[in-house]
Backbone bond lengths (Angstrom), bond angles and torsions (degrees), N, CA, C in turn:
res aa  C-N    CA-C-N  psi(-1)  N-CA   C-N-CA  omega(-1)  CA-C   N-CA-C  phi
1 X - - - 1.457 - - 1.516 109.81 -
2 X 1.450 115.87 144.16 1.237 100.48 168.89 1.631 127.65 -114.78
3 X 1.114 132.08 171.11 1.451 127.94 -132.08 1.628 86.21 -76.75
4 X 0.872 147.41 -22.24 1.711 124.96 -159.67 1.492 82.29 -107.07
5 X 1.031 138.32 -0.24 1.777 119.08 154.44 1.584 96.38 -75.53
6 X 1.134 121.11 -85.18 1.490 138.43 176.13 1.540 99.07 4.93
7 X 1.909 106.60 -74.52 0.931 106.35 -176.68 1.886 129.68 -71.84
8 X 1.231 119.44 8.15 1.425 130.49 175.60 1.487 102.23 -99.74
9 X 1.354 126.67 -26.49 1.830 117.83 162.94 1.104 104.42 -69.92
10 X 1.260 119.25 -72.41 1.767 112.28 -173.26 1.622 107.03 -40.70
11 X 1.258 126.82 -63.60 1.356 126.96 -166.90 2.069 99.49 -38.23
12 X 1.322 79.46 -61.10 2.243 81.28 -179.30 1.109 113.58 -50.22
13 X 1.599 122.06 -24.98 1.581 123.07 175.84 1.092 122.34 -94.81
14 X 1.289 118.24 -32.16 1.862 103.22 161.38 1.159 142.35 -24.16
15 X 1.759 110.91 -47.43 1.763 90.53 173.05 1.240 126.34 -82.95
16 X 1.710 94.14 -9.76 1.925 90.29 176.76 1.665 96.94 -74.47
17 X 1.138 156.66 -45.14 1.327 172.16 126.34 1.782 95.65 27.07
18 X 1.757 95.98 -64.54 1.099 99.42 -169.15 1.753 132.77 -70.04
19 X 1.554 75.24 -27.98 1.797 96.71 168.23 1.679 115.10 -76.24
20 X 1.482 107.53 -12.06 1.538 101.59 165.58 1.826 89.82 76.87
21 X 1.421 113.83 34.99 1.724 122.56 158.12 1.096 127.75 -119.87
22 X 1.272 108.81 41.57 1.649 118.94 168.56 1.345 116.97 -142.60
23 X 1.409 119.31 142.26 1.446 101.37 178.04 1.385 150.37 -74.52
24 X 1.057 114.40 -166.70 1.985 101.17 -176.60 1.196 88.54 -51.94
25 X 1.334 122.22 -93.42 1.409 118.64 -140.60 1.350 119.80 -49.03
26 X 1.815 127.03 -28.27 1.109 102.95 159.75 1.177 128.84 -72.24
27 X 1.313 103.16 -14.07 2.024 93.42 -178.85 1.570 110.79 -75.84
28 X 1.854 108.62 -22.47 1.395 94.96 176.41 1.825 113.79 -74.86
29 X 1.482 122.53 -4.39 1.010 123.64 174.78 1.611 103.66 -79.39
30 X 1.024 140.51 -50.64 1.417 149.90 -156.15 1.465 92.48 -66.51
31 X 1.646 117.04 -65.24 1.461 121.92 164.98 1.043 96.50 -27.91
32 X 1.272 129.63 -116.59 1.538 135.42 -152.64 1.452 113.47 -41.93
33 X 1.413 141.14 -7.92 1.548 124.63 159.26 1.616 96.75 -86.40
34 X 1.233 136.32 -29.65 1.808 122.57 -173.38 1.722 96.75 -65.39
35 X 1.033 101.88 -40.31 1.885 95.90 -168.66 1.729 92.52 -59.05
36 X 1.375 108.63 -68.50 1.757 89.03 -172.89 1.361 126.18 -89.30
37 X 1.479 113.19 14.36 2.152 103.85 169.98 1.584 82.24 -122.62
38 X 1.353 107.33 116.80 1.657 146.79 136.64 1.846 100.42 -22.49
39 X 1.207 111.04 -73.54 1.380 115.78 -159.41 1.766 112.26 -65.29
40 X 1.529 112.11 -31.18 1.547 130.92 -166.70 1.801 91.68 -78.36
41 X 1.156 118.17 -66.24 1.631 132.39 168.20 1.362 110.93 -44.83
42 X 1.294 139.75 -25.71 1.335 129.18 155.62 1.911 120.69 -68.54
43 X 1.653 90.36 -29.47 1.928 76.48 -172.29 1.018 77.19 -84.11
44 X 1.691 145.64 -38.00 1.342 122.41 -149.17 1.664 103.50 -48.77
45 X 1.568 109.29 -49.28 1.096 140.48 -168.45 2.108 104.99 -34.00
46 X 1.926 84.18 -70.58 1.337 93.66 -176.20 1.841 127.84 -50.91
47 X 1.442 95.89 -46.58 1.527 126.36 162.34 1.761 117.46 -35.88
48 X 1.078 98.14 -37.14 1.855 103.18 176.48 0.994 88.13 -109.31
49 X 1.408 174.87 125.42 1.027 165.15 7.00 1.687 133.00 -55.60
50 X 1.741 88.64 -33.13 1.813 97.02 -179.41 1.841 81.14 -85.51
51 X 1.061 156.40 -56.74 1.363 143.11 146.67 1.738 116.31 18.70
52 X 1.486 90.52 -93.93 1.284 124.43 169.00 2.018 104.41 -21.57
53 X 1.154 88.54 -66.83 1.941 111.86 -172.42 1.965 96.04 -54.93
54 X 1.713 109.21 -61.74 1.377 112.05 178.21 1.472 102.83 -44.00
55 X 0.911 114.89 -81.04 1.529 120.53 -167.19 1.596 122.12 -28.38
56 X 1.615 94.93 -53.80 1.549 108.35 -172.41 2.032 92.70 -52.05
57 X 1.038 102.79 -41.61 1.866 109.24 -151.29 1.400 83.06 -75.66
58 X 1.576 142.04 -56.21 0.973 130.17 -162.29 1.836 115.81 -63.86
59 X 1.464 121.85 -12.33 1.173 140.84 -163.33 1.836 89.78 -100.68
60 X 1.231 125.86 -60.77 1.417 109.70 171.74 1.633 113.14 -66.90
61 X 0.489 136.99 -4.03 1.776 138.94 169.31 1.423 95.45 -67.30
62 X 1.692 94.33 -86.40 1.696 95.75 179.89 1.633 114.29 -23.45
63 X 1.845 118.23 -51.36 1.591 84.88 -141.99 1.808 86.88 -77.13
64 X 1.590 123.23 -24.87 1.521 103.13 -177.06 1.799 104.60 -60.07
65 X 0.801 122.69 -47.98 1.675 100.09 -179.48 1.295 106.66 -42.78
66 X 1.449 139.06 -57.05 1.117 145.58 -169.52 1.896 107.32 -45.96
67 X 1.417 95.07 -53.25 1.288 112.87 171.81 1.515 119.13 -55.92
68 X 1.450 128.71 -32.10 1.105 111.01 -174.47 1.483 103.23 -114.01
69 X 1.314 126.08 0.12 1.386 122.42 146.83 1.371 124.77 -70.63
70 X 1.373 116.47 -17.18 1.597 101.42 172.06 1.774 96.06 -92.84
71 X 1.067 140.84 -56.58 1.693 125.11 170.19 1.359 123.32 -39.35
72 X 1.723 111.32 -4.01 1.162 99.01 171.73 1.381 107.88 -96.03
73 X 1.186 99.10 -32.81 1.833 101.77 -162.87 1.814 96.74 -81.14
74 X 1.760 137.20 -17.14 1.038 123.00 169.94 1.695 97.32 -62.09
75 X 1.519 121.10 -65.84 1.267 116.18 -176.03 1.806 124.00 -15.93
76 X 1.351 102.49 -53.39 1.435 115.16 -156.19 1.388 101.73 -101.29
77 X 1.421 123.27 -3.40 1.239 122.71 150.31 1.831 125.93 -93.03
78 X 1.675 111.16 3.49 1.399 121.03 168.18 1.649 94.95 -86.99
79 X 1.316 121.56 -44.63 1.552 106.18 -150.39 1.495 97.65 -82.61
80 X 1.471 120.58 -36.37 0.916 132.96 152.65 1.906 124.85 -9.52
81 X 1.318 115.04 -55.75 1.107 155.19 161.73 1.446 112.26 -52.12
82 X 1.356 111.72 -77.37 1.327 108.66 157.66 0.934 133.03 -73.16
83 X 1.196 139.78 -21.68 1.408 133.01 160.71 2.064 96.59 -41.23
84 X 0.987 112.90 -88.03 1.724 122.41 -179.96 1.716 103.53 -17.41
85 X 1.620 106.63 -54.77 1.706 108.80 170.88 0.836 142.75 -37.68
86 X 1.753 109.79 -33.77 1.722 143.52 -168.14 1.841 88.90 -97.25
87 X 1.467 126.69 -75.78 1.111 132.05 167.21 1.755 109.50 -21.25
88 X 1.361 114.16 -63.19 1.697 96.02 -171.58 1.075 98.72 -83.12
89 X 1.504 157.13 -32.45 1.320 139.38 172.57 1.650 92.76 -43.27
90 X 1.156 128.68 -108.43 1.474 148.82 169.22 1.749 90.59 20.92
91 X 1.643 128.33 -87.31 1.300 111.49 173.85 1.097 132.59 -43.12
92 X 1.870 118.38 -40.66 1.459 104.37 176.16 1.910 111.19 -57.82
93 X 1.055 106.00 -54.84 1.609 96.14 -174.43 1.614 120.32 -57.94
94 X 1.136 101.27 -0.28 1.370 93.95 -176.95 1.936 102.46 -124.21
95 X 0.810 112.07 -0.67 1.494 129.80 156.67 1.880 103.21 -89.87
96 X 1.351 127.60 -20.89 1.651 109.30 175.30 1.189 92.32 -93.49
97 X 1.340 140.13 -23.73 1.467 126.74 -128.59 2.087 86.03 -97.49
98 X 1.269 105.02 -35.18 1.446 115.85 -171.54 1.663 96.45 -67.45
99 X 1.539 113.83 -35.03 1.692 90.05 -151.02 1.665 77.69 -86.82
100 X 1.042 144.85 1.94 1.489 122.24 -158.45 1.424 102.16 -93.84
């Protein structure tokens, strides 16, 4: 085979590679062309990294959602609160106002 075939299988197999969906032996093949093609070991390179970048961003997303679902639900468990506050005031005065 010659190397720019070589290197057009591996290239198609990298992201399964990367997803950890191929088996040993092909991954020990994929291994052994990154150690000697320069050019295949750079996208590999780039390829886990724009990964790397997704992930990180998708992990701060999460925790602000996380974050603004719990300030929401403290919120709506204060008014919540007061709402009931306003409500039993509201009966008491209108429970004195009757017996008086």
């Amino acid at each position: 085979m010659n190397k720019q075939y070589d290197c057009n299988i591996i290239l198609d197999l990298l992201p399964l590679s990367i997803e950890n969906m191929v088996t040993e032996e092909t991954q020990k093949v994929i291994d052994q062309h990154l150690l000697a093609c320069e050019s295949c070991r750079q996208i590999y390179e780039d390829m886990t990294r724009e990964l790397d970048i997704t992930s990180t961003k998708k992990k701060r997303k999460k925790k602000k959602r996380h974050k603004y679902k719990r300030k929401s639900l403290i919120k709506k468990c204060i008014l919540g609160y007061l709402l009931l506050l306003v409500l039993m005031v509201a009966f008491c005065i209108i429970d004195v106002c009757f017996f008086l």
